[in-house]
C-alpha positions, 0 to 999 in steps of 0.5 A: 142058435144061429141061422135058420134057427134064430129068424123065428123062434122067439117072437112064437115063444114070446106070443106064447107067454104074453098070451097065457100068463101075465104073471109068467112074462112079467117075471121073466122079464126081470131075467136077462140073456140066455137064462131068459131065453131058456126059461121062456123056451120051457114055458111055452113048451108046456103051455103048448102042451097044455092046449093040446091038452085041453083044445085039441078035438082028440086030446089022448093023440095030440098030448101024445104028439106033443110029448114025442116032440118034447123027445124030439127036442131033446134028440136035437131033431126040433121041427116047429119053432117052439121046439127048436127053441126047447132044444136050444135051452136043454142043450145049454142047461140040465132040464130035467127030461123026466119033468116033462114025463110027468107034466104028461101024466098030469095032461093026461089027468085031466081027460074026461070028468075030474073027481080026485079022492084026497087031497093027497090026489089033488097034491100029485096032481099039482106036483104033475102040472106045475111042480114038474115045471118048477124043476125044470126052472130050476136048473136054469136059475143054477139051483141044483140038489134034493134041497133046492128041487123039493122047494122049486117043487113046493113052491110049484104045487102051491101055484097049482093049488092057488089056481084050483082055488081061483078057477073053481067054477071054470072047472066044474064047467067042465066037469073038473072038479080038484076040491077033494071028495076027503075035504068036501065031506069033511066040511059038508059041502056037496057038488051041488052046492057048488053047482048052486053056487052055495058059499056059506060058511062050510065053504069058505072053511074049505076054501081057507083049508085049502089056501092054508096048504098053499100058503105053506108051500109058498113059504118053502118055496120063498124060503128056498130062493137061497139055491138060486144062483141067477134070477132070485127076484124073477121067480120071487116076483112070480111067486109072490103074484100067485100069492096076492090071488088068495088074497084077492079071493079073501077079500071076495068071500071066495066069490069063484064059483061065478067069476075068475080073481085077479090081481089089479095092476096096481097091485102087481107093481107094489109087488115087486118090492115085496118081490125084493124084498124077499131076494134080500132075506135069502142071504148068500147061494150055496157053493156051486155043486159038481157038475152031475146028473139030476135024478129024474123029478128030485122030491116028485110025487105026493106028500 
């Protein structure tokens, strides 16, 4: 990117991460050069597209704007800063377009009251507004193939449901609620109770329940980092932060209904072993494939 192109673009990508997520710019700054760039590039895409979503008096037209700008950029005809700085990452790395399709749907999701039916709803739903991301990530970090996009995919989905868990009662503020009606009849616990701030023990089942599932995402998705040719520590890193939440909200009894868990800073710097760690039991990448086009959302949808 050079020229016009380049005098402000990045300071509105980096403004864009260090506002929305800790946990994202500190594992991006373990990455270097045109990878880092790029990764950051397709996050603020998406978080953009996310308070479009979710802070734009008329969500439907502006989550519709956004996605033609998403188009826009993979055309090479960018507007604003952000999205010449997409347009930039996905001339230089297969990005999947149809991600950002369903990362869309999962916006679109969100309109209005939110009751999902099953947790195979809830997962779809993870798959849309975080798995999506994970397969755009991944080619970035040079992991290409079904195997390596269903364990960025997973590893994903189990961010997405760590934050479901964590932001409980933010959501049911506004009238979000992901707990599956499948689950909370199955550990007898009603929305009002939620609403009440009931936390017995019927709710921190549920709550383990559904840790449960994300914790066997997060061990695909850990053991999935051998796909990844570039940047194993940066996404191990960003993994093994989401993880410390459950733990946090373990050793709250699953206090969300009234506030937000978080990781202390102290924590998140002895992660970083842990994050090396995890680097190091991956072993040796895979042989590059053949230059090919991926297909579409790899492993996406519910299951």
């Amino acid at each position: 990117m050079t020229g016009r192109d380049s005098s402000n673009v990045w300071p509105e990508v980096t403004a864009v991460i260090r506002h929305h997520s800790t946990t994202f710019w500190l594992g991006s700054c373990l990455m270097t050069g045109e990878r880092r760039r790029a990764t950051r590039a397709v996050y603020a895409a998406c978080r953009i597209g996310d308070d479009a979503a979710d802070l734009a008096p008329r969500p439907r037209e502006a989550v519709a704007v956004w996605q033609t700008r998403i188009e826009q950029a993979y055309l090479g005809r960018p507007v604003e800063p952000w999205e010449r700085a997409l347009a930039w990452a996905v001339r230089r790395f297969p990005v999947p377009r149809a991600a950002f399709h369903a990362l869309a749907d999962g916006f679109r999701a969100d309109f209005g009251s939110v009751r999902l039916a099953t947790f195979a709803d809830l997962d779809r739903y993870c798959f849309q507004v975080a798995g999506a991301v994970g397969l755009m990530i991944a080619p970035i970090c040079g992991a290409h193939g079904p195997a390596a996009e269903h364990a960025a995919d997973q590893l994903g989905r189990a961010m997405q449901l760590t934050n479901c868990l964590r932001d409980v009662g933010e959501d049911l503020a506004r009238d979000r609620v992901y707990l599956p009606a499948d689950l909370l009849a199955a550990y007898g616990v009603t929305l009002d109770d939620l609403r009440s701030d009931v936390r017995g023990p019927r709710y921190r089942r549920l709550m383990e329940h559904l840790a449960h599932e994300a914790e066997q995402r997060f061990e695909i998705g850990l053991d999935g980092l051998h796909h990844l040719r570039h940047h194993r520590t940066a996404v191990a890193y960003a993994a093994v932060q989401y993880r410390a939440i459950l733990d946090e909200l373990r050793a709250g009894g699953w206090d969300n209904l009234r506030q937000r868990a978080s990781v202390p800073p102290a924590r998140r710097a002895r992660l970083l072993a842990e994050a090396r760690s995890a680097t190091r039991a991956a072993g040796t990448a895979p042989a590059a494939p053949s230059p090919q086009p991926l297909a579409g959302t790899g492993t996406g949808g519910a299951g």
